[in-house]
N, C-alpha and C positions, 0 to 999 in steps of 0.2 A: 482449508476450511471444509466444513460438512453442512450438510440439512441439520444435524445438533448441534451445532456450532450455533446457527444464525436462529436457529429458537432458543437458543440459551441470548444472543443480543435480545433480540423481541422481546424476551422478557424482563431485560432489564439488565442481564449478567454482568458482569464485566470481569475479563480473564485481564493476565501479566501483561497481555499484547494490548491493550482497549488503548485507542487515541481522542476518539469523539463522535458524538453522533451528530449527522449533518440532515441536511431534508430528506436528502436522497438515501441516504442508510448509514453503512457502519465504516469508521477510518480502523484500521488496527495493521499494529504492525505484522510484518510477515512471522512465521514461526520462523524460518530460516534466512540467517543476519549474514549468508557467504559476503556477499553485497552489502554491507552497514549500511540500514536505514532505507530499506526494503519495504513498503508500504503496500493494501490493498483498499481499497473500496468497495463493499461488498450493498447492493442494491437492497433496500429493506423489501420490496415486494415480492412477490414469486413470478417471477420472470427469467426465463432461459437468456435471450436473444437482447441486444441492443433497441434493435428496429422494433420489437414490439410494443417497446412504451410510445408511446404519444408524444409527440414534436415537442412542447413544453418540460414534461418531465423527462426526456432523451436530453433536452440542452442542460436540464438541470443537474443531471446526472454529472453527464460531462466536463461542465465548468468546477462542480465539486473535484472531478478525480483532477483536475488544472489548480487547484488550489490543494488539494493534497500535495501536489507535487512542489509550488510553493512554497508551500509551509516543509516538505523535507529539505529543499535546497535553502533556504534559508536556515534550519537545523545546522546543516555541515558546512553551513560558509567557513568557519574553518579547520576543516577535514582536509590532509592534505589529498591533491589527485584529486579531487571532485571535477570529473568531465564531462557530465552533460545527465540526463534524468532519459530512461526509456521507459513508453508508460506501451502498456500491454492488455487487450481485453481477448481472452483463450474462452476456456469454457469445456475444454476436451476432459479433464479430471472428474473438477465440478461443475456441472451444470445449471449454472446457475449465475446470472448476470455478475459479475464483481471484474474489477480492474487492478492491475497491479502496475505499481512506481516502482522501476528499478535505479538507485544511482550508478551510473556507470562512473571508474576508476582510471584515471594514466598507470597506476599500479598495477592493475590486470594483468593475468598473463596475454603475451600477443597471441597465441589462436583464439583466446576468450574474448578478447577487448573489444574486437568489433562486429562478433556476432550477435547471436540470440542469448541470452543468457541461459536458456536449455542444455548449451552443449555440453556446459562445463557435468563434466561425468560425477562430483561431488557436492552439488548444489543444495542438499536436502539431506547433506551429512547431518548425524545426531552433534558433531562437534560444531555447528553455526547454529546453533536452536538459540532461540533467546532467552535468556532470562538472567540474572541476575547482573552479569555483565552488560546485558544491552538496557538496564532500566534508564541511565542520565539518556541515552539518545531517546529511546523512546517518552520521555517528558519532553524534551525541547522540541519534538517534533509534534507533540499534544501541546502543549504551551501555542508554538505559531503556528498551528491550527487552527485555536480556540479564538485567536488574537483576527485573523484570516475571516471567519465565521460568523466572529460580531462586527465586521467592518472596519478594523482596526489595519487595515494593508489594505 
């Protein structure tokens, strides 16, 4: 994601990746699918840091990226290897508040399996980029989003 990225949400955009908009900002999926069903969270206001929102909108924030994550593990209930969801808030690229869902895999390779998922040296290969292969996962995971958001879960 970029600063044109998140003014092209604000203003309504919606790219191949768009999941939903929530109080808190923007769900979409990751560009890169190494990880199938890789999500992020990205904060609609201009905000670097966690702790600088306000107690109220920080839980709010939060419970949203808990319900992204949700709505992906119920996506892959059945994806084989689905072992567990690591959710991740960095900021070192961009600067700028947003969280990321990773599913983690029994498939993995074992030095990747139960690290950070940084290590892996090809994570942001042009051959995991999403798009037309990853659109059925990215609907199911907008679908029990959507389902999550209006109180439906």
């Amino acid at each position: 994601m970029s600063d044109a990225e998140l003014a092209a949400l604000r203003r309504g955009e919606r790219s191949a990746t768009w999941l939903a908009e929530t109080a808190s900002g923007y769900a979409v999926l990751g560009y890169h699918q190494k990880l199938p069903g890789y999500c992020l969270l990205i904060h609609r206001g201009d905000v670097e840091h966690l702790e600088e929102l306000p107690a109220a909108e920080r839980a709010l924030f939060l419970d949203e990226v808990a319900l992204l994550g949700r709505a992906v593990r119920a996506a892959l209930a059945g994806e084989p290897g689905l072992r567990r969801l690591n959710y991740e808030i960095l900021g070192n690229r961009w600067e700028h508040l947003h969280a990321h869902v990773f599913p983690r895999y029994d498939w993995e390779p074992e030095p990747y399996r139960s690290g950070p998922v940084w290590r892996y040296p090809d994570l942001q290969s042009d051959e995991h980029l999403a798009g037309p292969g990853t659109a059925a996962l990215r609907e199911r995971i907008a679908l029990e989003l959507q389902v999550l958001l209006t109180g439906g879960g």
